[in-house]
C-alpha positions, -999 to +999 in steps of 0.1 A: +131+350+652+148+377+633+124+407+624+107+409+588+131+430+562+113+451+538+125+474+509+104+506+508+109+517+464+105+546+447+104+537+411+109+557+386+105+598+386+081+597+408+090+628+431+066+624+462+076+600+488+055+613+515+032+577+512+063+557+512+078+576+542+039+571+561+044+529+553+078+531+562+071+541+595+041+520+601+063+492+591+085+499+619+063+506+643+054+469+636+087+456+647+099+455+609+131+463+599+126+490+565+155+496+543+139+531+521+156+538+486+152+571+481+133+588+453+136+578+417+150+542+412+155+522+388+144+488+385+179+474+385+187+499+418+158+483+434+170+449+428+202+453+436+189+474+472+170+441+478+201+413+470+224+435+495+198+442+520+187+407+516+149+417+522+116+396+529+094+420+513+101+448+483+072+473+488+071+500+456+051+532+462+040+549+424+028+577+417+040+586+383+016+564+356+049+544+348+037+513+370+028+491+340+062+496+328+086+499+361+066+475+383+067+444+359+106+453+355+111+451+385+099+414+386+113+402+361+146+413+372+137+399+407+131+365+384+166+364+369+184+376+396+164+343+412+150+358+443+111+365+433+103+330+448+119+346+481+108+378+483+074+389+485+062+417+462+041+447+464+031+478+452+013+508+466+000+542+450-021+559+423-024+530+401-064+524+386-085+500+395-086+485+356-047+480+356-043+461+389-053+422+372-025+431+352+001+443+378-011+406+395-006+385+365+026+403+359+035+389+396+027+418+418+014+402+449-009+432+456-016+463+448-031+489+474-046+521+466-051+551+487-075+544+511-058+511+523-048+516+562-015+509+578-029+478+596-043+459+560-007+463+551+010+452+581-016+423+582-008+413+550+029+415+551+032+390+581+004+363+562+021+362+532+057+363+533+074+340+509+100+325+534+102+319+568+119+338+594 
């Protein structure tokens, strides 16, 4: 069994990526493979990270108030491209409480806010992955 792949985003201009970089390494420390984008990304640069890489999960850390804009876009992309029924996607940051039911509806697996540990994501990764390995 090959190990899960997962994207760890940065969308937008969002300039902190010390969160992302604290997942990221959790991730691997879980036997996970994590492909990390960088700062700022676009939708389309995340999208295209995740067709190349060809990833299990796509992970976006926000920061910047932009995730009712950026994360959606980044799902709808995922849906025309044709790999959202693949790829299992979430989101992580400083997004309020009163925004995640639409972050969900939108397609956004789950959000978690600060607070979340390491192990509730790993845990969730490996129960809800889209595809088998």
């Amino acid at each position: 069994m090959r190990p899960i792949r997962v994207l760890v985003a940065k969308p937008g201009l969002d300039g902190h990526d010390r969160g992302a970089k604290v997942i990221a390494r959790a991730l691997r420390d879980a036997g996970m493979e994590v492909i990390y984008s960088g700062l700022r990304q676009t939708p389309e640069n995340i999208v295209q990270i995740a067709i190349q890489e060809d990833v299990d999960v796509v992970a976006m850390s926000i920061l910047s108030g932009a995730h009712n804009h950026l994360l959606p876009a980044v799902v709808d992309l995922m849906k025309k491209e044709e790999i959202y029924d693949d790829i299992l996607v979430l989101a992580g940051g400083i997004i309020p409480e009163e925004d995640i039911p639409n972050l969900i509806e939108k397609g956004i697996s789950v959000v978690f806010t600060p607070g979340t540990t390491t192990e509730e994501t790993i845990k969730f990764i490996k129960n809800n992955l889209k595809r088998s390995l």
